[in-house]
N, C-alpha and C positions, 0 to 999 in steps of 0.2 A: 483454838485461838480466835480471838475478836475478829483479827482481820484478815483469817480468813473466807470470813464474809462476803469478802469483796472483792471483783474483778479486777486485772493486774489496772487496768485504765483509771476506773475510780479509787484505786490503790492510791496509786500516785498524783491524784486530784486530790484526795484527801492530805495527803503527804505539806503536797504544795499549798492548799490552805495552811495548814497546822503553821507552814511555814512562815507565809508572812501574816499569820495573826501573831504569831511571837513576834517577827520583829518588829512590828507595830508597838509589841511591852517592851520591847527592849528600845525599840525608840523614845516612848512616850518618858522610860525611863532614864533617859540619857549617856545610855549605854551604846559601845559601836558593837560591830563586828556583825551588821547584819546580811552584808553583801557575802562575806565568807559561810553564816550559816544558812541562807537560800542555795549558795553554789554549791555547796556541801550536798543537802540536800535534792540537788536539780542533779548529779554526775550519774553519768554516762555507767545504766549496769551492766553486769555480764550477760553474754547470750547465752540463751539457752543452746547448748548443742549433740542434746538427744539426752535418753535414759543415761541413769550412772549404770559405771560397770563394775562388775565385782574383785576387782584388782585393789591390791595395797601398796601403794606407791611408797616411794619414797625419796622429797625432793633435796638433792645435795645442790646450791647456789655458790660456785668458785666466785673467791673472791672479787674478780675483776669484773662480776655483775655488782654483786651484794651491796661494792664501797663505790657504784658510778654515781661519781658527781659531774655538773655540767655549771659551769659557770658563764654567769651574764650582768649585762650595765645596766641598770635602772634609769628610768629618763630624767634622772638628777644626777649624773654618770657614775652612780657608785655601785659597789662591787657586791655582787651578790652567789652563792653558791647552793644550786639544787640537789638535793638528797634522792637522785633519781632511783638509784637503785632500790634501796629503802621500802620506797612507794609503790616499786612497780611488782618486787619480789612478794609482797603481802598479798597485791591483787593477784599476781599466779597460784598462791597459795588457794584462796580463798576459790579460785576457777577449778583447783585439781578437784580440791574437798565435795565444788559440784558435779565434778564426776566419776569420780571413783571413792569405791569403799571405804578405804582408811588411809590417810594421808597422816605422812612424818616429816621434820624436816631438820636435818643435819643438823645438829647443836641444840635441839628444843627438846621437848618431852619426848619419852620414847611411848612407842606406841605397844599394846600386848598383842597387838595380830601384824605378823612377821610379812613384812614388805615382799611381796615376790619381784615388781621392779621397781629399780632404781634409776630415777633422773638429774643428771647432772647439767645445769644449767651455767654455762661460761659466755663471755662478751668479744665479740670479736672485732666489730663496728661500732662506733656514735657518731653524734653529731648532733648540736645545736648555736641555730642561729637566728638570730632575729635584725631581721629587714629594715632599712633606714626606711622607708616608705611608709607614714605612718596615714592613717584614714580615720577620721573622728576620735584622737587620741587613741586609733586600736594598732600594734602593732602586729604585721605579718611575720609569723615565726613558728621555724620549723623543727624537727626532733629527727634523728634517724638512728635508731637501733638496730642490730645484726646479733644474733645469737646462736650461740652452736649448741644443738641437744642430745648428749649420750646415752645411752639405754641402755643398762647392763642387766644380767637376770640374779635371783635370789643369792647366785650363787658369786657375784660379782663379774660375771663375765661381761663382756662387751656385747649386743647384738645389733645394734645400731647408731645411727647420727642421723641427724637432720638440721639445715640451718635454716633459721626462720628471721622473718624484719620486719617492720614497723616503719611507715614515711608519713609524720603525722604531721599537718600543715594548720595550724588556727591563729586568728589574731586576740594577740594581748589585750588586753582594756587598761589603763590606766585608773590604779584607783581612784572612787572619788573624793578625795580628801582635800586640803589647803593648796599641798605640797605639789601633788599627783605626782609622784615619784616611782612607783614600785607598779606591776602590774596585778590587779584584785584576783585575778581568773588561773593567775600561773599554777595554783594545786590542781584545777578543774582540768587544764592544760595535759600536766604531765599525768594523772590521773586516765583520763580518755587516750591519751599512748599505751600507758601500759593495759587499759582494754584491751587493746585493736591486739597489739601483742600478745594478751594470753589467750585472744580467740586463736589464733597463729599456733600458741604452743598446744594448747588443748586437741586443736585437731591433728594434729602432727603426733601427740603422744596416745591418743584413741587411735589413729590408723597403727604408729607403731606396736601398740602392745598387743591391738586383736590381731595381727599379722603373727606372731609368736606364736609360740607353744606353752608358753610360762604362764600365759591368764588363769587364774584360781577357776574350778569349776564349784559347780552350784554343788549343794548336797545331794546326794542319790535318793532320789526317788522309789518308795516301792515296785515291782517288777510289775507290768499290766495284767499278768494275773491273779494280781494279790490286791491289786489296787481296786477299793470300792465307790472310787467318786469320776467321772469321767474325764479325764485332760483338759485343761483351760488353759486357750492360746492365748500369749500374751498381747495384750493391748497394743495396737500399733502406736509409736507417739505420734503426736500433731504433727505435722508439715512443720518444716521451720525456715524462714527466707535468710537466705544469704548477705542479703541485705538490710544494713538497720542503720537507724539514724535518733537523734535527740536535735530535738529544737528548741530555741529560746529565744526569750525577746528581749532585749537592753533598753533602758534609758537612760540622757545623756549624763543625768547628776546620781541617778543609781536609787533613785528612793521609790521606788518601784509605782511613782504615777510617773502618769504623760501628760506633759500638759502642753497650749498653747505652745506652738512655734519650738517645739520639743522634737527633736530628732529620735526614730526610730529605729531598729536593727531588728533584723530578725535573722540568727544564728543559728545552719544547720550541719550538724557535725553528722558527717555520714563514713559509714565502716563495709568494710566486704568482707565477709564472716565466713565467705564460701572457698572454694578450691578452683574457681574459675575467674577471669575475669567480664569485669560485666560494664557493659562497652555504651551502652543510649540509658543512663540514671537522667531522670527529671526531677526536678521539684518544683510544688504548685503553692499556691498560696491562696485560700478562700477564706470569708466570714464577712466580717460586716460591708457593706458596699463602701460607708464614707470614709473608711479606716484604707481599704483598698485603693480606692480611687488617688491617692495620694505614694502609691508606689508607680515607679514607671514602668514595670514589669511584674507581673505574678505570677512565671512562669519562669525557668533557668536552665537550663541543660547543663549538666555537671560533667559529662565527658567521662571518659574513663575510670576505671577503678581496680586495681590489681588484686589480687588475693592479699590478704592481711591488709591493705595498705587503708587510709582513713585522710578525708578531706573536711573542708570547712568551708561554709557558701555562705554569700549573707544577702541578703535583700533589705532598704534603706529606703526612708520614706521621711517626710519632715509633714507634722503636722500643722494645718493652718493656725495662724496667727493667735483668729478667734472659732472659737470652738467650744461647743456648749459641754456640759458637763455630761458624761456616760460609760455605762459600762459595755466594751467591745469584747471581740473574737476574731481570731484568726486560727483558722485549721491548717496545717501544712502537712502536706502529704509528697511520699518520695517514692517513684516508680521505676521498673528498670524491665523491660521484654523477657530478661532470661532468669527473675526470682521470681521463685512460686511459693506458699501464697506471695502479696506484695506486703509490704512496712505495712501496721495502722497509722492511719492518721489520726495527729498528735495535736491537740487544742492548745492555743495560748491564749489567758486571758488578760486582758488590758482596762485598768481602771484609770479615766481621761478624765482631764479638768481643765478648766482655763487656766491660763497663767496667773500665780499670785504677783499680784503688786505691790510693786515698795512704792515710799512717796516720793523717788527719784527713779519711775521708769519711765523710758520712753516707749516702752512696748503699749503701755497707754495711747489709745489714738486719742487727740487730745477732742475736744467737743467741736461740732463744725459751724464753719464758721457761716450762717445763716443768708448774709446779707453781700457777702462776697463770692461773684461770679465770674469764671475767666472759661465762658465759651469755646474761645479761639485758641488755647491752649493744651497741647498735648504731651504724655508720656510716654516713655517708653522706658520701662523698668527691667532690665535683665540680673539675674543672678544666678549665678554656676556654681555651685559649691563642690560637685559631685561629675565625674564624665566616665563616658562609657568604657574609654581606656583605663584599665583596672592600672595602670602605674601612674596614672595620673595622680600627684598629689589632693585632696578635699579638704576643704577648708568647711569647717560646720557650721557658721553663722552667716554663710553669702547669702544663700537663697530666702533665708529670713530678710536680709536688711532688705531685698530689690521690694518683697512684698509691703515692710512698713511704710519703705520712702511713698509707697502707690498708695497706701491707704494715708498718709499725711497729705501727699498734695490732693487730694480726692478732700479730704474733711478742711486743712486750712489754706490749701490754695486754688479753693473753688472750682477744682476739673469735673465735670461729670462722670460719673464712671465709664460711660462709653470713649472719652477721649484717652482711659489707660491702658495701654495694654502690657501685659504681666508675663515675664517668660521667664520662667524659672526649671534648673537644671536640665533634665528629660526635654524641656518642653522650649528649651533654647539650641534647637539645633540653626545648623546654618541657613538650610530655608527658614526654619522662622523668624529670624531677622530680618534674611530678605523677605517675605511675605511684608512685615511690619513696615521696612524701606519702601519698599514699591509698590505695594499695593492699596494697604490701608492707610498712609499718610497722606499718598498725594491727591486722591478727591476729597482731601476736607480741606486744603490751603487755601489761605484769602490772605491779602494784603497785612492783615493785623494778627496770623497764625505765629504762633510760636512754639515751637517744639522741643522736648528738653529726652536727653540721652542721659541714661545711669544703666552704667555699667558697673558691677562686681562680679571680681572671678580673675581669673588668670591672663596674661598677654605676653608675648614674646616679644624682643626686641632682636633686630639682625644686626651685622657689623657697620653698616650703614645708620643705624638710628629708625630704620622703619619698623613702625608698630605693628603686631599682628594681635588681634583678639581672639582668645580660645572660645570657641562653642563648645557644648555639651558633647558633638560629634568629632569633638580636632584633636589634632596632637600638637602640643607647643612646640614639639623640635620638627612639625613639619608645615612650613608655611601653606602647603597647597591643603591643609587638611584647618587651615586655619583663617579667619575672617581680618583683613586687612581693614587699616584702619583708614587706610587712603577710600577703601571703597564703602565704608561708612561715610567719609568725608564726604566723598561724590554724591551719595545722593543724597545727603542733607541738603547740598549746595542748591541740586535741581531741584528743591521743596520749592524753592524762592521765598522763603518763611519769612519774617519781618526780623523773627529772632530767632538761634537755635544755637543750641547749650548740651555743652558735652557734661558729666559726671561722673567719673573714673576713683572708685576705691578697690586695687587689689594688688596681686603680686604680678613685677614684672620680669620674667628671667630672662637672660642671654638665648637668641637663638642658634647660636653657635660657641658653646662656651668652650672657653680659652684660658687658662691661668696666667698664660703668659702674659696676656694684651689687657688692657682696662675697657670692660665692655660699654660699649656708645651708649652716650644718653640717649633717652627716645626722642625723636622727632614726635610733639603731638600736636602741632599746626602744620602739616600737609602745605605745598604750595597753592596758594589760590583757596585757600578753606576759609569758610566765614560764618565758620561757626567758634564761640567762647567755650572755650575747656578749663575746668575745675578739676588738677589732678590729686588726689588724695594723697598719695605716696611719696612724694618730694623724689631726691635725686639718689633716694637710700632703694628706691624701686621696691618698697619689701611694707605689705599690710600688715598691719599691726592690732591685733585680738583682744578687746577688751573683753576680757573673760568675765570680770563680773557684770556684765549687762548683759553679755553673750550680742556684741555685734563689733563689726571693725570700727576700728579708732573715732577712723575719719566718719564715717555714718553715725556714729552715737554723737557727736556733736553736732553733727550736718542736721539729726534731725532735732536735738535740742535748739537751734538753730533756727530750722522753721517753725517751731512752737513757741517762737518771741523770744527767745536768747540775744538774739543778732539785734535787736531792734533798737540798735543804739540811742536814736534820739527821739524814743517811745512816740513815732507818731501811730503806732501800731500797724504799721506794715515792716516784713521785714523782705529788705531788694536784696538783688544779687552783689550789689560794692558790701551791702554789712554781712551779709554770709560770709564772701569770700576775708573778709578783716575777722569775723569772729573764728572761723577755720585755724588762719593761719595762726592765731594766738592759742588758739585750747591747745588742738594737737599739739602741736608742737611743746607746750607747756606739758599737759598730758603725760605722753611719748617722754621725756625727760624726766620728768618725778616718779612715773609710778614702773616705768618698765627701762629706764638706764639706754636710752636711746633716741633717737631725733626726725621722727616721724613731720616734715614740714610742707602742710598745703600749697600750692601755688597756682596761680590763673593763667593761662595765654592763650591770644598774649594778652600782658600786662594789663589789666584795669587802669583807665584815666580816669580824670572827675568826670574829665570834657566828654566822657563816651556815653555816647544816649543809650549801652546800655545797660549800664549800672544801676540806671535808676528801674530795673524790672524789676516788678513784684514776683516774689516767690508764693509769701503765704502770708496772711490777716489774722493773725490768732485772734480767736471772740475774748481770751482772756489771756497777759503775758505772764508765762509763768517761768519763773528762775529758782535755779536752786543751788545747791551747794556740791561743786566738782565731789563724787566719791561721796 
């Protein structure tokens, strides 16, 4: 054969070309179903686990394997039933066939070489659930299978049982379709269980049948005196690690580029193949530096791993904005002290583009504005989409808005780049705030400084009404692990800034939730604070996703907004009184037409005419450009 040509590694690099050149024809062609034939293609094979043996199995499947089904809700709440058994019993099949002789199986074809044993495979455990916790539209969700394995000899007797299981943990993706209803990955899903499970059975039924007496022997050989060719020992097999893993890479809309301000995943399904458990598994992440540099970790520690059992890791990375066009790599590699040899490491490759534009984006940074300077002017841009508490809920477009709002007021509200500072996810912990509060604001204030706060991302409210902001480092239900907004307050106040402006687009929960009681509104003017706040979230405390632009509500306006939307009485500046009056009309209109809800901005306090500071300039567009909502 052709491919035998080729090493198992370029095997499957050929594989994965072949793959998406076809759905490239199946694209161009306007046909779907490309995400199921790459995952098809991409799934988890079986391990090798040693030479086949010379035994004729034969597998009998009790029905309470054969008809497991598992039923689950779609993220459109409908009902759905998996054909586990089905799927998982073909892969046992197809695991016996690689190692042993002749394989039959109860009700199929009979075979002409007479089974010496026989395995009967019954259910005695399941379980599946999937996790309200969802992260970049992927849900967390698990599988658990328990199986009992009988072994009788040719002659039907019983000589053994063994019970084997499977704890297989991965998250769902959400197709990417209209709807995004159903999960794309869920074959891939129950597919890599029923691996892990028949490496489980496989070894369990090689230890049980060479332990017997029943194993078919080889043919007899002539006697060494009669024999004319000298004995030839058989071939050791390779080494084989206990340990094995499949890595893959996601993107957010599924069409297999990356582009600008495009969220990345990199998914690594790891298995213990072995009869031990294996206690310090790493996984590393190498290849191109500017592809890396954009993860907050390249490194993981996976923690334990049982025998049979199989887990799911991911590392998450959001690319910049702008980004030129090329083609990356990423190698991930998985270690563990107690597999010999180790995994190979497994290439991903990533073909990256800048973002396409429509002629209503604002990912567009719009032209700068030449001639307009605002020296004494500073930002501070945070966005958290992502925290290091894995039950943290993530939201996918924060960390984007914080960086466009920097690159708008940088082009049309004349800040130099050194006056912005950019904290986004990872790089928004609590000292770095503080760093931003304390250190780098306060030797650049002068009489005529102004400093503007934008926040996205998460905040907690207590039963009191005080605000907590989550860092990348917090936990929203624990205030000492979280950024108080009193103490933002505080030391804006000590800037002595001439002006300084709060920005808030995100979700705010209860930090002590209650059913019983109606949780306090936020307090977001602090006693004694003098600084103006722009709250995106109105009193519904809940950000709201415009998906097709991929940024929250309130920022996809805010920044059509400063690119001359707002500029109501076109002298071509547009101040904080016409942002805050355009705000409060889009959202809210917005929010009510296209998603059945009432998303409504609000300032405080209150904007007057009389208040000198209404009339601050935000941003100058060089040219106003308006367009048509949607």
């Amino acid at each position: 054969m052709i491919l035998e040509r080729y090493p198992p590694s370029s095997l499957q690099r050929l594989i994965r070309h072949a793959a998406l050149l076809l759905c490239l024809i199946v694209t161009v062609g306007g046909l779907g179903g490309c995400e199921k034939l790459t995952s098809a293609l991409s799934r988890t094979p079986l391990p090798d686990m040693g030479p086949r043996l010379a035994n004729s199995i034969k597998l009998t499947f009790d029905a309470s394997f054969a008809k497991l089904k598992m039923q689950y809700v779609d993220g459109c709440n409908r009902p759905h039933e998996l054909q586990v058994g089905e799927e998982i019993e073909s892969i046992m099949i197809d695991a016996a066939s690689q190692n042993f002789t002749a394989v039959t199986v109860t009700g199929g074809i009979a075979s002409p070489i007479r089974p010496d044993t026989e395995i009967v495979i019954a259910l005695q455990r399941s379980n599946f659930k999937l996790w309200a916790d969802t992260v970049y539209d992927r849900m967390p969700t698990d599988m658990a299978i328990e199986t009992l394995l009988t072994f009788k000899d040719a002659a039907g007797r019983e000589f053994g049982q063994q019970t084997i299981s499977v704890a297989h943990r991965q998250r769902l993706i959400l197709e990417p379709s209209q709807r995004r209803c159903d999960y794309g990955n869920i074959g891939e899903f129950v597919h890599d269980a029923g691996v892990a499970l028949s490496a489980q059975f496989i070894r369990a039924a090689r230890t049980q049948v060479a332990s017997t007496d029943g194993i078919a022997q080889a043919p007899a050989t002539a006697s060494p005196a009669k024999s004319i060719l000298p004995a030839v020992p058989f071939l050791t097999a390779p080494a084989r690690s206990a340990l094995s893993f499949k890595a893959t890479v996601l993107d957010e809309n599924g069409n297999l580029v990356f582009e600008g301000g495009e969220r990345i995943l990199v998914r690594i399904g790891l298995m213990n193949g072995g009869d031990q458990e294996l206690q310090a598994i790493t996984a590393t992440l190498t290849g191109t530096p500017s592809v890396l540099a954009r993860f907050p970790t390249t490194k993981l520690a996976v923690g334990r791993l049982q025998p049979g059992q199989s887990r799911s890791i991911e590392f998450e990375a959001t690319l910049p904005q702008s980004i030129q066009q090329q083609q990356a790599e990423i190698h991930v590699s998985v270690s563990d002290p107690a597999s010999t040899p180790q995994p190979s490491t497994q290439t991903l490759a990533l073909s990256i583009q800048p973002t396409s534009i429509n002629a209503d984006d604002v990912d567009r940074i719009p032209a700068v504005a030449t001639e307009f300077r605002q020296p004494h002017t500073y930002l501070l841009s945070i966005g958290i989409g992502s925290y290091r508490d894995q039950q943290a809920q993530s939201h996918k477009s924060v960390s984007l808005d914080a960086e466009i709002v920097s690159n708008y007021f940088q082009s049309l509200g004349g800040l130099p780049a050194s006056n912005i500072r950019l904290l986004q996810d990872w790089k928004a912990i609590r000292s770095d705030i503080d760093e931003a509060l304390l250190d780098w604001l306060p030797p650049l204030m002068n009489k005529d400084a102004v400093v503007i706060v934008y926040f996205a991302g998460v905040a907690s409210v207590s039963s009191t009404g005080e605000v907590f902001l989550v860092p990348y480092d917090g936990i929203a239900m624990t205030p000492s692990q979280a950024y108080p907004l009193k103490k933002l307050e505080a030391a804006l106040t000590r800037l002595r800034a001439k002006h300084t402006l709060f920005l808030f687009d995100g979700i705010v929960s209860p930090l002590e939730p209650d059913k019983r009681n109606k949780a306090a509104l936020p307090q977001w003017n602090p006693t004694e604070s003098s600084t103006n706040h722009v709250i995106g979230t109105g009193e519904t405390m809940q950000r709201l996703e415009d998906n097709q632009h991929r940024h929250g509500l309130f920022t996809y306006y805010l920044l059509r907004a400063l690119r001359g939307e707002a500029d109501m009485n076109r002298d071509g500046e547009v101040t904080l009184n016409e942002a805050v009056t355009y705000l409060s009309q889009k959202v809210r209109w917005a929010s009510k037409t296209y998603q059945n809800q009432e998303q409504r901005p609000f300032a405080v306090p209150a904007i007057r005419s009389t208040d000198p500071f209404v009339a601050l300039i935000l941003t100058k567009p060089a040219v106003i450009q308006a367009t048509e909502d949607y």
